[in-house]
PLY file of the C-alpha trace (Angstrom):
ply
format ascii 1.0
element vertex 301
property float x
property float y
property float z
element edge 300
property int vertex1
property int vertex2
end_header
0.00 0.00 0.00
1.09 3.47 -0.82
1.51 6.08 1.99
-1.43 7.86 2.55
-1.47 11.75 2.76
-5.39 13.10 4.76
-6.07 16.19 4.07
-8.81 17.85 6.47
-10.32 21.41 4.76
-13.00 23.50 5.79
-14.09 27.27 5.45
-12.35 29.15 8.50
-14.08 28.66 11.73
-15.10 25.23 11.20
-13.35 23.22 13.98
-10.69 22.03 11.94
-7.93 22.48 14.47
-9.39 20.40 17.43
-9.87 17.61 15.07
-7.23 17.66 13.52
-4.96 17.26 16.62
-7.31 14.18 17.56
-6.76 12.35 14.81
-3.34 12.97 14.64
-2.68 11.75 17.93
-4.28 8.97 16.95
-2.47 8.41 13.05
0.87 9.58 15.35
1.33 12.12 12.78
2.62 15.42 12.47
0.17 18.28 11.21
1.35 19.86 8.08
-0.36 23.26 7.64
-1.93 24.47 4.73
-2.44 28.08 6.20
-1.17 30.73 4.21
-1.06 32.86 6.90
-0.29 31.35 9.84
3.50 31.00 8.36
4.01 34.34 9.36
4.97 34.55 12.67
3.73 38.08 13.21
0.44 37.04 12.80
-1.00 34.86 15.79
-4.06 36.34 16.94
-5.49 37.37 13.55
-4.68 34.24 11.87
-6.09 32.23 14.82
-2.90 30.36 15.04
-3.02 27.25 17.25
-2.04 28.10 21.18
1.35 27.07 21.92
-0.08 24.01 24.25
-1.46 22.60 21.00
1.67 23.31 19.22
3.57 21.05 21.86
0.59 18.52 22.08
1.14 17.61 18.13
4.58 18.90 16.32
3.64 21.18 13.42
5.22 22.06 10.08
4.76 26.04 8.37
3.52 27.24 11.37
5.07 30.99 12.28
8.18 29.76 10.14
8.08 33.43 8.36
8.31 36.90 8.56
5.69 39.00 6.88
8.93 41.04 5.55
10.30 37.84 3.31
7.78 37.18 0.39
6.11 33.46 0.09
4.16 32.08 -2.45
2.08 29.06 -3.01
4.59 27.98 -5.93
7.06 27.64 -2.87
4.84 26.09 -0.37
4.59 23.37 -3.05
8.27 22.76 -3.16
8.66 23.23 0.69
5.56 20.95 1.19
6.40 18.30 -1.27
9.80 18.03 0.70
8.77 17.61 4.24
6.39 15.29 3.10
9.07 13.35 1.08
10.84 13.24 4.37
8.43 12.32 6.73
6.82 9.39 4.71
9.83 7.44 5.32
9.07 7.08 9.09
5.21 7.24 8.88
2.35 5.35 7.05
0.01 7.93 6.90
0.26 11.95 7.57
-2.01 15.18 8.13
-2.00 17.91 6.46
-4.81 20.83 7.49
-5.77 23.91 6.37
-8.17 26.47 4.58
-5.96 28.09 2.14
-7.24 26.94 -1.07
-4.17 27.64 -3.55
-1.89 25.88 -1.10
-4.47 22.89 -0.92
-4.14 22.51 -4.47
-0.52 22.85 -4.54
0.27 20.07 -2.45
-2.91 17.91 -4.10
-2.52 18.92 -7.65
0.09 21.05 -8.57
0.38 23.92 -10.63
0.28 24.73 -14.33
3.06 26.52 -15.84
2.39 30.37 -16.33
4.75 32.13 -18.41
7.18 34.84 -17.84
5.60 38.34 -17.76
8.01 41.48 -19.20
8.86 43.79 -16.85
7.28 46.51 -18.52
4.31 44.82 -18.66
4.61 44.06 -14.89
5.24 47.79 -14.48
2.34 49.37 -16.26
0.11 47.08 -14.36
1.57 48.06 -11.02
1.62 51.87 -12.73
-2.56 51.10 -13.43
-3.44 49.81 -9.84
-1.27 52.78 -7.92
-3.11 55.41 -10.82
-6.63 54.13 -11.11
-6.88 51.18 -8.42
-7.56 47.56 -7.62
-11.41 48.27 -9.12
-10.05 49.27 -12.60
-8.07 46.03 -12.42
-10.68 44.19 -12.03
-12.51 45.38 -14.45
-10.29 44.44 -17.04
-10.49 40.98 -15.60
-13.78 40.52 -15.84
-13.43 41.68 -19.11
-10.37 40.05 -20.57
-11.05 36.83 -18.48
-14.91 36.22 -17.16
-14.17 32.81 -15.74
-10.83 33.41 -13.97
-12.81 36.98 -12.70
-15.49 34.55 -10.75
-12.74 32.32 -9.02
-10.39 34.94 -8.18
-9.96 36.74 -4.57
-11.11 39.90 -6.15
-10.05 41.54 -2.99
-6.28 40.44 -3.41
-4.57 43.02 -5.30
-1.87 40.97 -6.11
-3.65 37.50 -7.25
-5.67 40.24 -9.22
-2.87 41.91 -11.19
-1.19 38.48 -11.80
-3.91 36.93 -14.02
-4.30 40.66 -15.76
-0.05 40.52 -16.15
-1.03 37.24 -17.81
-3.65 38.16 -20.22
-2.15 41.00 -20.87
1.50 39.09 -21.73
-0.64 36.24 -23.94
-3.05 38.12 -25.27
-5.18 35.33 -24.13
-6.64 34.43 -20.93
-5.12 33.20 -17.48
-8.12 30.14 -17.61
-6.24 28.79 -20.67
-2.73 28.25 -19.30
-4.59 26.40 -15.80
-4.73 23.25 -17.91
-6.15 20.93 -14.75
-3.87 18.46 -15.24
-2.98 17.10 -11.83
0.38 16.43 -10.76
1.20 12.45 -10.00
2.27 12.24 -6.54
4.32 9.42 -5.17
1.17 9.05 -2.38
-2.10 8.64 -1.84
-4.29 11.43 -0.92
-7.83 11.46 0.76
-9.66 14.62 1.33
-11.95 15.47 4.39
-14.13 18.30 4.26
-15.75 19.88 7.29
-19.01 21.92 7.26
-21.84 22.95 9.34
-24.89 24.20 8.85
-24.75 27.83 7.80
-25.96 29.88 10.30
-24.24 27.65 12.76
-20.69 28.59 11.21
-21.24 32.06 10.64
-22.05 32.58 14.13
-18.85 30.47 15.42
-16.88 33.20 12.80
-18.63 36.30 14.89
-18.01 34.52 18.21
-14.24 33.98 17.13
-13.42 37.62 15.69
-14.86 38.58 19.30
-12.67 36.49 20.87
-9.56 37.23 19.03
-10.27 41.52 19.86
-10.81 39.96 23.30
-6.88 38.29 22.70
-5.36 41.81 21.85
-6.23 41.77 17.86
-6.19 45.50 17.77
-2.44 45.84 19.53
-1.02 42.86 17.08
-2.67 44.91 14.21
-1.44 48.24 15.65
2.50 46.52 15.48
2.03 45.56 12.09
0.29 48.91 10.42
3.30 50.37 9.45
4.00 47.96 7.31
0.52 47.36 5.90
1.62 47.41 1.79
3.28 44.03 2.15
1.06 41.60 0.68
0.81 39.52 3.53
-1.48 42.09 5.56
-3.45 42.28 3.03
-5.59 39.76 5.41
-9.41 40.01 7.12
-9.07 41.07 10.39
-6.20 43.22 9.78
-6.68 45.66 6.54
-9.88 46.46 7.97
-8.21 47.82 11.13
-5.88 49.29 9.24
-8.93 51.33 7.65
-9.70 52.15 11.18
-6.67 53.47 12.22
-6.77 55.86 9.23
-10.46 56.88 10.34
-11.91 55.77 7.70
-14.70 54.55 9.77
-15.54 54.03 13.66
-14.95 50.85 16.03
-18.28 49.13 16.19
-17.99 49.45 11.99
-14.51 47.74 12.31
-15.65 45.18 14.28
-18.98 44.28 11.71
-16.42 44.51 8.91
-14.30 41.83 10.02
-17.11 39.08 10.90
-18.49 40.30 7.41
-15.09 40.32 5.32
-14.43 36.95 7.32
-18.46 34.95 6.32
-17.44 36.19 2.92
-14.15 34.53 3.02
-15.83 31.46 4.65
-18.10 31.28 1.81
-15.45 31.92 -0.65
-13.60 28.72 0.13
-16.29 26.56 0.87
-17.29 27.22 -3.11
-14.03 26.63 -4.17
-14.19 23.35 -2.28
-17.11 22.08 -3.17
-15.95 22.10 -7.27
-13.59 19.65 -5.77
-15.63 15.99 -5.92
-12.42 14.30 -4.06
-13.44 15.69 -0.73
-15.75 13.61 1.56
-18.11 15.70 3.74
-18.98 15.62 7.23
-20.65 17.82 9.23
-17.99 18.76 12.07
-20.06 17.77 14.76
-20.64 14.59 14.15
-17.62 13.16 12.21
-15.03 11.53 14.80
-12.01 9.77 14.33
-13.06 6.51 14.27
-15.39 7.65 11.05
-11.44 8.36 9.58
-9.92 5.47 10.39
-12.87 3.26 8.96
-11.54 4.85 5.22
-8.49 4.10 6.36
-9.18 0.42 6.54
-10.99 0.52 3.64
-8.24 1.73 1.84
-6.42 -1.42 2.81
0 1
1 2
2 3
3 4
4 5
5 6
6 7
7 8
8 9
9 10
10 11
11 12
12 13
13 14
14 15
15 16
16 17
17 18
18 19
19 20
20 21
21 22
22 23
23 24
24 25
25 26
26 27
27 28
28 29
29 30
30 31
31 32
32 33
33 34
34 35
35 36
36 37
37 38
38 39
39 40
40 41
41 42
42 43
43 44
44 45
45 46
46 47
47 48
48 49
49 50
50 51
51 52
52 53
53 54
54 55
55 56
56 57
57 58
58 59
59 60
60 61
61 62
62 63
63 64
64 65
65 66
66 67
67 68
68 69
69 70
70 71
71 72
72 73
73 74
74 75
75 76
76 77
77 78
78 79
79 80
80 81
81 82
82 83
83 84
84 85
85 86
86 87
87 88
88 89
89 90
90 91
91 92
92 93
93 94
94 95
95 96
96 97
97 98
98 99
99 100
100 101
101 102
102 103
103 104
104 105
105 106
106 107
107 108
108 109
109 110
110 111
111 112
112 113
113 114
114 115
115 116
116 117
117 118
118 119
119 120
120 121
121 122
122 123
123 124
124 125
125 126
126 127
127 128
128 129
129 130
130 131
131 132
132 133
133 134
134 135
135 136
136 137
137 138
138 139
139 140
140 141
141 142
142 143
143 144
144 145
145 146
146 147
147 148
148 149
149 150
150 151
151 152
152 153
153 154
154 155
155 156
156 157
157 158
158 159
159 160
160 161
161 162
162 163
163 164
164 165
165 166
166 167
167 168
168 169
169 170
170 171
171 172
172 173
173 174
174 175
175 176
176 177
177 178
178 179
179 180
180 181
181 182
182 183
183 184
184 185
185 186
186 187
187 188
188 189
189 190
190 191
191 192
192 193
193 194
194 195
195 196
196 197
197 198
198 199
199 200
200 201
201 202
202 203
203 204
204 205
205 206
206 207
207 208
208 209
209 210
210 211
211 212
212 213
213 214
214 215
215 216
216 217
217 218
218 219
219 220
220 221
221 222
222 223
223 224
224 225
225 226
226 227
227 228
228 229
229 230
230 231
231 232
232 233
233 234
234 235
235 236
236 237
237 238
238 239
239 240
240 241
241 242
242 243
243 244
244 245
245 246
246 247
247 248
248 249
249 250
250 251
251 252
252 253
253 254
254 255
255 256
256 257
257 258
258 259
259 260
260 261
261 262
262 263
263 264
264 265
265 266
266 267
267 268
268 269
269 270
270 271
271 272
272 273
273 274
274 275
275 276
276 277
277 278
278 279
279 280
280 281
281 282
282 283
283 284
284 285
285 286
286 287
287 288
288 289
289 290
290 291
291 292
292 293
293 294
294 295
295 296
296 297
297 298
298 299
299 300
């Protein structure tokens, strides 16, 4: 039998964390994160970060490995991912890897298509359009140039936004056309676990957990970071919209309805993305236990 890589996703505020340590106590398995913000080690209340008790209850991998200051991409993850994996399958049957972040879901899972080199000028007149005219102009062009990328897209990530526009505007076709779905072979097996709940039931959980985070000192770990608020990495719910605070742009209590609403948006976000995916096995994360896990396990076998 081939080693077996689990994957648990879920939209943010799921309960993915608490299970995930279960069953990895139970599979003896490190948790590999699939976070793309919880690298940054800046970043621990926003980013809901596991507590350092669970960090020394189950050994974890890309967890505050980086600074916000030294640029990381999915395309790296991949490679970084691929590796621990690589090196970790040679003591271990089976191993965990968790997270919400689609793009570095997929990277581990499927890999990425090859996207050509953009020119630097062409690189530069985008930048030149999004400092001029915005990220709204941007998208526009998007939508226009590329309709189907436009609907997947974080529209609210500048630079995910003036990537695929780089792209089309390099090829003079569209960024849909190069993502050629072919998935990468991978030396393992993977099975994907999806956690949900009913909606009104997560979206609550979300509000309860933005309260709890303020509650943690959000504002004062948003506060150390503002001055450095252009770097891609902060372009993250919970802490642009403080940001956007800070500069009076609008009051507390509109802050604080901003984030839950930034983060159910986000929520819904990836559990669309997800749910294209027909891999993933759903459970609703109050009733799925470990010994539901370990029966696919043995089936498997």
């Amino acid at each position: 039998m081939k080693k077996t890589l689990l994957v648990i996703i879920g939209p943010t505020g799921v309960g993915k964390t608490e299970f995930s340590l279960d069953l990895a106590e139970r599979l003896h398995s490190p948790i590999i994160s699939a976070d793309s913000r919880q690298v940054f080690k800046e970043m621990n209340i926003g980013t809901a970060t596991p507590t350092e008790a669970q960090l020394q209850r189950i050994k974890h991998y890309f967890i505050n490995t980086r600074s916000v200051h030294e640029p990381y991409s999915a395309g790296q993850y991949e490679v970084d991912a691929l590796q621990i994996i690589d090196q970790l399958f040679a003591t271990h049957d089976f191993l965990l890897l968790t997270g919400g972040s689609m793009m570095y879901i997929d990277a581990v899972c499927k890999g990425f298509d090859e996207i050509p080199t953009v020119d630097d000028s062409i690189r530069q007149q985008v930048q030149n359009d999004y400092s001029q005219y915005g990220l709204a102009f941007l998208q526009d062009e998007l939508h226009r140039l590329d309709p189907e990328h436009y609907e997947k897209v974080d529209l609210n990530n500048p630079q995910r936004v003036m990537r695929a526009v780089e792209v089309c505007r390099q090829t003079g076709g569209t960024y849909t056309e190069l993502r050629n779905g072919k998935v990468a072979q991978r030396p393992f097996d993977i099975v994907k676990i999806g956690l949900d709940r009913p909606r009104a039931e997560l979206y609550s959980r979300i509000d309860q957990r933005v309260d709890e985070m303020i509650d943690e000192g959000l504002i004062e770990e948003a506060r150390q970071l503002y001055p450095f608020r252009q770097l891609n990495a902060l372009n993250t719910v919970g802490y642009k919209e403080l940001f956007d605070y800070f500069d009076g742009k609008y009051d507390w209590n509109e802050a604080v309805r901003l984030i839950k609403q930034d983060s159910r948006r986000y929520a819904k976000r990836q559990l669309t993305w997800f749910r294209a995916d027909k891999e993933i096995r759903w459970f609703n994360a109050d009733e799925i236990t470990v010994e539901h896990i370990l029966q696919i396990i043995d089936r498997l076998e």
